[in-house]
N, C-alpha and C positions, 0 to 999 in steps of 0.2 A: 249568302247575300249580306248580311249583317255584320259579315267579318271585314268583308271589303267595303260597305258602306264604312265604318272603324277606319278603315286604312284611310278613305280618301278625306274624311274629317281631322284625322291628324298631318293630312298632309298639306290640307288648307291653314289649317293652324300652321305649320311653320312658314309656308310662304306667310299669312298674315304678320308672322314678326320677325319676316325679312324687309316684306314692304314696310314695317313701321321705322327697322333701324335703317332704310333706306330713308324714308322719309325725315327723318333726324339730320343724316347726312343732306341732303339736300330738299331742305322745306318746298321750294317750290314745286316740286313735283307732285304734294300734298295732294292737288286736286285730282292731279292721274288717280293718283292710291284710290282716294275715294270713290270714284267712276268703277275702278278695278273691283272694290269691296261691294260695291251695290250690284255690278251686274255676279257677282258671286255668289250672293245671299237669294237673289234672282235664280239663279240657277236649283241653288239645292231649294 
């Protein structure tokens, strides 16, 4: 359980810094990301 808990935390971490170099690329979208990271954090 612990292992795979590991897995799904580093897999949020790389989505989170695709969404950030996404959000570079295109600022506007800034408030999607946000939305996306809260109901994430929501989640776990």
């Amino acid at each position: 359980m612990d292992r795979s808990k590991n897995e799904t935390l580093s897999s949020f971490q790389f989505v989170d810094l695709a969404f950030i170099a996404f959000a570079l690329v295109k600022p506007n979208y800034f408030r999607v990301i946000e939305k996306l990271l809260f109901l994430k954090n929501k989640i776990v």
